[in-house]
C-alpha positions in Angstrom: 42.0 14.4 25.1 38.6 15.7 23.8 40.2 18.6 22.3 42.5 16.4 20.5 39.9 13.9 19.7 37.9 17.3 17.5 40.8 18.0 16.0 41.4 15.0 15.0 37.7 14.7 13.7 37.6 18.5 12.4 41.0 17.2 10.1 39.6 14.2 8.5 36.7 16.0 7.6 38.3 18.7 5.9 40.9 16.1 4.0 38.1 14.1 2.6 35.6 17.0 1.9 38.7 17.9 -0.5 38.8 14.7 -2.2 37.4 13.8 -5.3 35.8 11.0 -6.1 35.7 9.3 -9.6 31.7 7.5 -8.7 28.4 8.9 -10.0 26.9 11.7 -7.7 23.6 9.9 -6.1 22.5 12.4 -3.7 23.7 13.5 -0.3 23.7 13.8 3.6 21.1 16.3 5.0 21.5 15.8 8.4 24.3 13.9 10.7 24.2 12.8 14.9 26.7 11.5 15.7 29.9 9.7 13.4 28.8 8.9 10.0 31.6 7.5 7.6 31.1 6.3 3.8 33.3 4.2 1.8 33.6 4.1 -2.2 34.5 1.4 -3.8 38.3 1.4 -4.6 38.6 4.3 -2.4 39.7 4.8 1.2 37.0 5.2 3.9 35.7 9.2 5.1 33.8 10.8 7.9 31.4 12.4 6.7 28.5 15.0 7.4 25.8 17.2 6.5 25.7 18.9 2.8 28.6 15.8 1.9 27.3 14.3 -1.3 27.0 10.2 -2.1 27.8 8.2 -4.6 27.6 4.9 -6.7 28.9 2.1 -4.8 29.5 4.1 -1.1 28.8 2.2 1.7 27.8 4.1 4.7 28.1 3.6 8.4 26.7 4.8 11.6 28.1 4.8 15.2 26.1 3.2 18.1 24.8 6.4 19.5 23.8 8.5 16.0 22.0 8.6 12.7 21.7 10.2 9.6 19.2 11.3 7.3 20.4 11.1 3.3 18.5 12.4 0.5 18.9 10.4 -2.9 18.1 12.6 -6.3 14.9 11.1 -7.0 13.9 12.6 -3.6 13.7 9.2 -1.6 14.9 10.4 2.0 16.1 7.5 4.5 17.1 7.7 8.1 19.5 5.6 9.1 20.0 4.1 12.1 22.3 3.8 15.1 25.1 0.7 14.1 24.0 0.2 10.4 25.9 -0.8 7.4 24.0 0.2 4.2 25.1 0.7 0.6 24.3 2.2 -2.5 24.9 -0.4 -4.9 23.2 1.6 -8.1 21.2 4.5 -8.4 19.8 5.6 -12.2 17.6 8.2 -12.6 17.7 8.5 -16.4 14.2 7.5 -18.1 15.2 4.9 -19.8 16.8 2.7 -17.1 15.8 3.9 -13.5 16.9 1.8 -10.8 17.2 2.0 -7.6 18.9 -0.7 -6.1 20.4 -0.6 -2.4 21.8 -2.9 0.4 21.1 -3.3 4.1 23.9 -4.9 5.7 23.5 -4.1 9.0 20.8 -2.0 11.4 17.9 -0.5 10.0 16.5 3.2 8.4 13.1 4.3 7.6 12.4 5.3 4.7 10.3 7.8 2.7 10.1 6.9 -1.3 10.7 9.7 -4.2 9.6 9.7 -8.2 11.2 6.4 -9.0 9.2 4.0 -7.6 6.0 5.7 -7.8 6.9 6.1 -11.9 8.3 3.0 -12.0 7.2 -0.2 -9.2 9.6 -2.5 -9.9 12.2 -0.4 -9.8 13.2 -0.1 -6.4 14.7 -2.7 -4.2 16.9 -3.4 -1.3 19.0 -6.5 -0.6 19.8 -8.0 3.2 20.9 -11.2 3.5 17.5 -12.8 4.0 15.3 -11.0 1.9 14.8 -8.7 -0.9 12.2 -5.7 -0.2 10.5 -4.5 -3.5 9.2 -1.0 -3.0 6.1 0.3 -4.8 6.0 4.1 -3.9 5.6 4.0 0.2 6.7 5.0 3.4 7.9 1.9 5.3 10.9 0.8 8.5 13.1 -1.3 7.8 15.4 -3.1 10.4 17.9 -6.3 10.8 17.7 -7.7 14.5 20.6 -9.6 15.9 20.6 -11.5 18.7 18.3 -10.3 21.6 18.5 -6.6 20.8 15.1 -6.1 19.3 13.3 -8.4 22.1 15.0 -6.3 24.0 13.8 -3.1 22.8 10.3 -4.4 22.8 10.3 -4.8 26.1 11.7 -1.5 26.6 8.2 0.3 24.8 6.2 -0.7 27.8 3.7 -1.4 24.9 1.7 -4.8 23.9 1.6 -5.1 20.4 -2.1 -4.4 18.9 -3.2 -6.2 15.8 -4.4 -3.3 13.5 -4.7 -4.4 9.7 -6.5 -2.1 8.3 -6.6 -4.4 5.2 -9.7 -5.1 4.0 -8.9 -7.2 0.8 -6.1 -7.8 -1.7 -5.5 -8.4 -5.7 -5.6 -12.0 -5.8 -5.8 -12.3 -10.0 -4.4 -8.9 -12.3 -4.1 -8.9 -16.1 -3.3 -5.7 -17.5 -3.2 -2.4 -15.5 -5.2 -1.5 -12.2 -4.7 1.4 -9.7 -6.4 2.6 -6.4 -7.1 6.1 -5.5 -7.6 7.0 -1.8 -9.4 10.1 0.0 -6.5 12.1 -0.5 -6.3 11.3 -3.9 -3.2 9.5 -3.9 -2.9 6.9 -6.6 -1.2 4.0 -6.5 -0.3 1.5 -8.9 -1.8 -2.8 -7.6 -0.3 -5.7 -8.5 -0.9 -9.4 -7.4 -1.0 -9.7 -3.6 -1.3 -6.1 -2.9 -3.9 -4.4 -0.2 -6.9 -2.5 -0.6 -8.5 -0.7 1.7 -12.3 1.4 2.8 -12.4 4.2 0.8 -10.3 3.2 -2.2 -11.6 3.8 -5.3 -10.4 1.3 -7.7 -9.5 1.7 -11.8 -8.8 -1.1 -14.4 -7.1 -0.5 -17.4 -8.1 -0.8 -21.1 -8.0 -4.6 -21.6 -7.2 -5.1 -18.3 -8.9 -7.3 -15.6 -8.6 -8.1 -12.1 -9.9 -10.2 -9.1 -10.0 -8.7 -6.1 -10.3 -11.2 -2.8 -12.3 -9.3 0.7 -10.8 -11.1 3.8 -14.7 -12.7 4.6 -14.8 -14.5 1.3 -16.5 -12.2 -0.8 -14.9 -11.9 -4.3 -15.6 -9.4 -7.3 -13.8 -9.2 -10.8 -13.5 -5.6 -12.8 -13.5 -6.0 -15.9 -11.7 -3.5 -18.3 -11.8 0.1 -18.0 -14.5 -0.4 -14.5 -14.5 1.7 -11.3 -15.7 0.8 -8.0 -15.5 2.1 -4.4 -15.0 0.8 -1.0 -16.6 3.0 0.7 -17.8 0.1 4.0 -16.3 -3.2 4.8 -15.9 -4.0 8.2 -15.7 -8.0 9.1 -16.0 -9.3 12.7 -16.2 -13.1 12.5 -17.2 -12.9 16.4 -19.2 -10.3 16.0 -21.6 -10.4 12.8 -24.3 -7.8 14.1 -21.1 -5.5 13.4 -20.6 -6.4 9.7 -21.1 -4.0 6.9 -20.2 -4.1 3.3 -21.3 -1.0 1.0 -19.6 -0.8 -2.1 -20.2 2.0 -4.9 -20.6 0.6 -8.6 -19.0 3.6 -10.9 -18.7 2.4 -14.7 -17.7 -0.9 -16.6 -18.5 -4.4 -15.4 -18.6 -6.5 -12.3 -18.9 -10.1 -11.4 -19.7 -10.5 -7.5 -20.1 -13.6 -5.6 -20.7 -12.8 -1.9 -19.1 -13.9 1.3 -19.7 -14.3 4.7 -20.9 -10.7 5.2 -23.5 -11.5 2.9 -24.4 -14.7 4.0 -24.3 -14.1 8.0 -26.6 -10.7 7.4 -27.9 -10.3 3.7 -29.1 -6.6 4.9 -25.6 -5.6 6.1 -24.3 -5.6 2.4 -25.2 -3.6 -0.8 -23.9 -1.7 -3.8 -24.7 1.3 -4.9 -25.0 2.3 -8.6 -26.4 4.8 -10.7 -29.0 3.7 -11.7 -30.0 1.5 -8.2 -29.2 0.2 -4.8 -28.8 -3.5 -5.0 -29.8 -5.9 -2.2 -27.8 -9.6 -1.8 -29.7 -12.2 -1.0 -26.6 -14.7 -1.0 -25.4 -14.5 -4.5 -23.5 -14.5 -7.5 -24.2 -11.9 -10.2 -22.6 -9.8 -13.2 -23.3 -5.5 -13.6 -22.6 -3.6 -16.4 -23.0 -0.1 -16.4 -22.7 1.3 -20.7 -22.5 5.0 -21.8 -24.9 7.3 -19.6 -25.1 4.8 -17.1 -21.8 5.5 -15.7 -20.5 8.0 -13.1 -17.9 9.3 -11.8 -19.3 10.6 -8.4 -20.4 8.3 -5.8 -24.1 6.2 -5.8 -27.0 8.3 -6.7 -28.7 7.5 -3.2 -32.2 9.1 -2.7 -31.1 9.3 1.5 -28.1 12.0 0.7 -30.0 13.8 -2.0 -31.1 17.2 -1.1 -34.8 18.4 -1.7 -33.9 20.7 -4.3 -32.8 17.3 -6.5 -35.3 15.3 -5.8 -37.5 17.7 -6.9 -35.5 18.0 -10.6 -35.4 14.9 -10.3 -39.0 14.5 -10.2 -39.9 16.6 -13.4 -37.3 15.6 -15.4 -37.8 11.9 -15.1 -40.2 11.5 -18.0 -37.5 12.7 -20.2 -34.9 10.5 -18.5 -37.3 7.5 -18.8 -37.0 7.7 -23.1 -33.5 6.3 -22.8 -30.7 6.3 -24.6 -30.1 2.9 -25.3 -27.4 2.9 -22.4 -28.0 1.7 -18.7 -27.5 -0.7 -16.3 -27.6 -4.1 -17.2 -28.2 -7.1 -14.3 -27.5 -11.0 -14.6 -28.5 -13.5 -11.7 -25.9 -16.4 -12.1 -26.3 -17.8 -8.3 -28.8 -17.2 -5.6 -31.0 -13.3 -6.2 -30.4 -9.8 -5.9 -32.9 -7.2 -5.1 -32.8 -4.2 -7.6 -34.3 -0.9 -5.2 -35.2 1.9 -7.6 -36.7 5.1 -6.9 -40.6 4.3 -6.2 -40.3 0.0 -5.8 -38.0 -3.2 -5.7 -37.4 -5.6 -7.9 -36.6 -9.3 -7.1 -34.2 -10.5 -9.5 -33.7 -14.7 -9.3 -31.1 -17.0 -10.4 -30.6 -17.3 -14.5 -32.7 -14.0 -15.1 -31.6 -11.0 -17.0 -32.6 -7.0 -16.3 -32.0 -4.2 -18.1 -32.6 -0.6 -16.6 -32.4 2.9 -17.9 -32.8 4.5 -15.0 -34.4 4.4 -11.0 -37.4 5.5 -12.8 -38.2 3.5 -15.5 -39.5 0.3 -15.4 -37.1 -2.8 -15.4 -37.1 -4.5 -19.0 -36.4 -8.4 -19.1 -34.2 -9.9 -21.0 -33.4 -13.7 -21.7 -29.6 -12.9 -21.5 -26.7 -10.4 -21.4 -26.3 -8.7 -24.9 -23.7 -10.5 -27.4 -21.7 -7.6 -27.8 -20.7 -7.3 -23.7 -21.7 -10.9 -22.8 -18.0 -12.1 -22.2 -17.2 -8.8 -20.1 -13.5 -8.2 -21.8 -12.4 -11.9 -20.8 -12.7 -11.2 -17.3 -14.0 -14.6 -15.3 -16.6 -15.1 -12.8 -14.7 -15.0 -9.7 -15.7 -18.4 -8.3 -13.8 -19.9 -11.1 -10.8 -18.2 -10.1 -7.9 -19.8 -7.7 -7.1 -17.7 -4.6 -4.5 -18.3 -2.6 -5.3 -19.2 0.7 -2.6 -17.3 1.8 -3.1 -13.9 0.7 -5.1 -13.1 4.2 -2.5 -15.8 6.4 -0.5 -14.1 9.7 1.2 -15.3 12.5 0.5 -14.2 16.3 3.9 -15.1 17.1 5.0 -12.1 19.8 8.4 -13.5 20.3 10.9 -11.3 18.7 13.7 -13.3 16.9 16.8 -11.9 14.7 16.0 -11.7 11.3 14.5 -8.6 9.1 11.4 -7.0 10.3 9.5 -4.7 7.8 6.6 -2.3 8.7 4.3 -0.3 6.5 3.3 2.9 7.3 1.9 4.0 3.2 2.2 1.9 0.3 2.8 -1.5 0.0 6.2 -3.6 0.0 6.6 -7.5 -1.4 9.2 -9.5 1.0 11.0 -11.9 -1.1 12.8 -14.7 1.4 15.4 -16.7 0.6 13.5 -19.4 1.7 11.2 -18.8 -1.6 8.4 -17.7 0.1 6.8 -14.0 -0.8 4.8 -12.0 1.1 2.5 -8.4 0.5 2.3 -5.8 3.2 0.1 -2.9 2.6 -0.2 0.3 5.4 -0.3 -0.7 9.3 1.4 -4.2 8.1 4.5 -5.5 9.2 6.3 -9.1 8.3 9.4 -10.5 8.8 12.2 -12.7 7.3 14.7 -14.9 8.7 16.1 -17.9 9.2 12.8 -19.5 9.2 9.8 -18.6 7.3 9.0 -15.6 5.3 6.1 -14.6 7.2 3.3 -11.4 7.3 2.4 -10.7 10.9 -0.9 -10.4 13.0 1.1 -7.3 14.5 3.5 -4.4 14.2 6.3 -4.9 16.8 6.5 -1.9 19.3 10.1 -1.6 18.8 9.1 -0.2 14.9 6.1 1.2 16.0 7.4 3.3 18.3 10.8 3.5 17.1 12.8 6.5 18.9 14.8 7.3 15.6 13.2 10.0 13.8 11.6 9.3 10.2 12.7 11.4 7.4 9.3 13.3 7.1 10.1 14.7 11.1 13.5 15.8 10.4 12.7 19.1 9.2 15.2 22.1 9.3 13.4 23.6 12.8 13.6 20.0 13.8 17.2 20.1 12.9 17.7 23.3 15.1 16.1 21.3 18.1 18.0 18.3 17.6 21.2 20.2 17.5 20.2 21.6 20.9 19.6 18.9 22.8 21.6 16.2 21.1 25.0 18.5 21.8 24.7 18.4 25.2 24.1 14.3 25.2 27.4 14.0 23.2 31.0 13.2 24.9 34.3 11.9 23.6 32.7 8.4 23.4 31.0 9.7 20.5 33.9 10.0 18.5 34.9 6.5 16.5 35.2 5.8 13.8 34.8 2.3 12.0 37.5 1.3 9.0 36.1 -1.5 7.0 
C-alpha cells in the first residue's frame, strides 16, 4: 500500500508539472515537507513541490504534518504552515502598480518581506477574515487559531509569556515624509502610529513635520528637514531611580515638552547638541540648529572627546568664536532649561531667548526667535497637539482565544479589524484580532514565540539537507493526502 500510495504521488506530480497554466508567474516553491497542493483559479487542483512555480490567483494548501517555504519575485519568502489555506490573490511587480495582495484563509506562515514593501508601504497586505495586515518592510508571524489549538500549544512551550516591548515611543502626528535609521543602518519609512525605538536616528522630510509621543509623556515635534537620536530612554514608573532619557539634537528644529522622566528626576534627562548639553528643569522649549550648527555625527560631548581634540579645540576656539552667523538658537516657552557649554552653564527661564555660536562663545540674548525661522516650517508646539491615548494601550490578557494573532519580529505591521478598530505593532510586538476587539498585546504568545516551524531566514540550502534527513525518517503513508477543494 505505501508503494502504491508513491506511485500514486510520484504520477500526479509528474502530470501537473506537465501542465500549463494560463495565470501570471508570481514566484515559486523552494522547499516542501510534507503534501503541498495549489489550485488556480478555473483550473483543477495539483501536488506540488520544490522548484514548482506560482501563480496569480493559486490557492495553496498544506497537510497537517508539513510546510513549505515559497519565494514570491520581489523576494518576499513565507513559510507556511502545517493545515493552512493561503492564496495569492494578486502579485504586480511592475513600477507603476506594485501590489502585493494575499489571503490567509486558514493556519498561519511567517514571513520575511522583499523590495515591494520596503519601496512601496502601502503596498502590501493580507486579508483573513478578521483583519487586514498592512506590511511596511518587516519580518513578522502570522497565524489563525481555531478552537483550543493555540491555548493548547501555549501550554505545550512550558514558557510564561514575558512582556518585552522594546517600544519606546510612537508617531502620534506626520505631515509629509519621516524615516528612522537604526544601528545597522536600516531605514525605514514611519507613518502615524508606528514605533520608535533607542538608538533610532530619526529624518523629516522637506516640508514635512512630525510629532513623536515617548510612552512617559514626554512629546517633541521635528520640524522639516530635522534629525535627532534616541540614543537613552528607559521608563520605569515603579522604579524612577532607573529612568534615563538622552537624546542627540542633529540639525533643523525641535519643540520639546517633557514628561515624567523629566519631571520625577530633572538630572536623568538631557539633549545633546552641537553646540551644548541641555539640562530640563521641567519644561517646554523650541531648538534650532542653522547652517554650521548642524551635524551629522552624534553630540559634541567634552566626556568622549579624546585629548588630542580638546586640545584643537582649545586653540582654535578664538577663530570659532567670530561666527558665522549660524548656530544654535534656544526659546524657553514653559518652565527653564540649562544650556552647559564648554567652561560654564547657562540658566535659561520661561519667555527668554538665546542665541549661541558655539560651547565657547558667550550666549547672546535675544527678545525672540528670528522672523525668518519663528514659525519652525508650520510644525506646532507639541502640547497643542491631540494624542491618542491609545497609541501606548495593551491588554495583559494571557488567555489564548481563536482569532488572528500577529507578532513582530522587524518592522512594523497596522492590524485593521473588522470591528473598525486599528492597531501598530513595531519589533517584539504582537496583537490580535477576533471576534472581539482589535487589540495590541502586553505580550508575545509562546506558541509564536517559540514557534517550531522554521522561518524563511533558517531554511537555508544546508538547512534543507538537514531537514531532508531527519524529516524522511518521521514520514509514513499517513503523510500522503491530499485535499481537493
Amino acid at each position: 500500500m505505501r508503494i502504491l500510495n508513491k506511485l500514486t504521488v510520484g504520477l500526479l506530480i509528474a502530470t501537473v508539472s506537465l501542465a500549463s497554466f494560463s495565470a501570471t508567474e508570481v514566484g515559486k516553491v523552494t522547499y516542501s515537507r510534507g503534501v503541498l497542493t495549489g489550485q488556480v483559479d478555473g483550473s483543477g487542483p495539483r501536488i506540488i513541490g520544490k522548484g514548482v512555480p506560482l501563480h496569480n490567483g493559486e490557492t495553496l494548501n498544506t497537510g497537517s504534518r508539513g510546510f513549505a517555504l515559497i519565494k514570491l519575485d520581489d523576494g518576499t519568502r513565507m513559510t507556511l504552515r502545517p493545515n493552512t489555506t493561503f492564496k495569492i490573490e494578486n502579485f504586480d511587480d511592475s513600477e507603476e502598480s506594485e501590489n502585493i495582495f494575499l489571503s490567509l484563509i486558514r493556519g498561519g506562515f511567517r514571513a520575511l518581506t522583499g523590495t515591494i514593501s520596503k519601496r512601496n508601504p502601502n503596498a502590501f497586505r493580507i486579508n483573513t477574515s478578521v483583519a487586514t495586515i498592512g506590511i511596511r518592510g518587516t519580518e513578522f508571524d502570522a497565524r489563525i487559531c481555531e478552537g483550543d489549538e493555540c491555548a493548547m500549544e501555549e501550554i505545550a512551550t512550558g514558557e510564561t509569556a514575558q512582556d518585552e516591548s522594546r517600544v519606546v515611543g510612537r508617531i502620534a502626528l506626520l505631515r509629509g515624509k519621516a524615516s528612522a535609521t537604526e544601528d545597522d543602518q536600516t531605514s525605514r519609512v514611519l507613518h502615524t502610529g508606528a514605533a520608535v525605538y533607542e538608538r533610532d536616528q530619526i529624518r523629516t522630510g522637506i516640508k514635512s513635520f512630525t510629532v513623536i509621543a515617548f510612552n512617559d509623556k514626554t512629546r517633541i515635534t521635528m520640524s522639516p528637514n530635522s534629525a535627532f537620536r534616541i540614543e537613552e530612554h528607559e521608563y520605569k514608573p515603579e522604579q524612577p531611580d532607573e529612568n534615563n532619557s538622552f537624546f542627540s539634537f542633529l540639525q533643523g528644529g525641535l519643540r520639546l515638552i517633557t514628561g515624567a522622566i523629566g519631571k520625577l528626576n530633572q538630572k536623568a534627562f538631557r539633549i545633546g547638541t552641537p553646540t551644548a548639553t541641555i539640562g530640563i528643569r521641567g519644561t517646554g522649549f523650541d531648538l534650532i540648529c542653522e547652517g554650521s550648527c548642524s551635524s551629522s555625527s552624534a553630540l559634541l560631548d567634552p566626556a568622549r572627546e579624546t585629548m588630542l581634540a580638546k586640545f584643537i579645540r582649545f586653540f582654535v576656539k578664538p577663530a570659532y568664536a567670530l561666527g558665522d552667523g549660524n548656530g544654535m538658537y534656544a526659546k524657553v516657552w514653559s518652565g527653564a532649561i540649562e544650556i552647559q557649554l564648554a567652561n560654564e552653564s547657562l540658566l535659561l527661564a520661561n519667555g527668554k531667548t538665546a542665541y549661541l555660536i558655539n560651547n565657547f562663545s558667550k550666549p547672546v540674548f535675544l527678545p525672540d526667535l528670528p522672523v525668518n525661522i519663528r514659525s519652525m516650517g508650520g510644525a506646532p508646539r507639541p502640547d497643542r497637539v491631540k494624542v491618542d491615548p491609545e497609541l501606548f494601550s495593551s491588554v495583559d490578557k494571557r488567555d489564548i482565544d481563536p482569532g488572528l494573532y500577529v507578532n513582530v519580529r522587524k518592522g512594523d505591521v497596522t492590524i485593521d479589524g473588522v470591528d473598525g478598530n486599528s492597531i501598530n505593532l513595531g519589533a517584539g510586538e504582537a496583537g490580535t484580532a477576533g471576534f472581539g476587539a482589535t487589540v495590541r498585546l502586553a505580550f508575545v504568545p509562546s506558541f509564536q514565540k517559540f514557534d517550531p516551524i522554521p522561518s524563511p531566514s533558517q531554511i537555508t540550502a544546508k538547512a534543507q539537507q538537514r531537514l531532508d534527513l531527519f524529516g524522511a525518517k518521521a514520514f509514513d503513508e499517513e503523510e500522503f493526502e491530499c485535499t481537493v477543494q
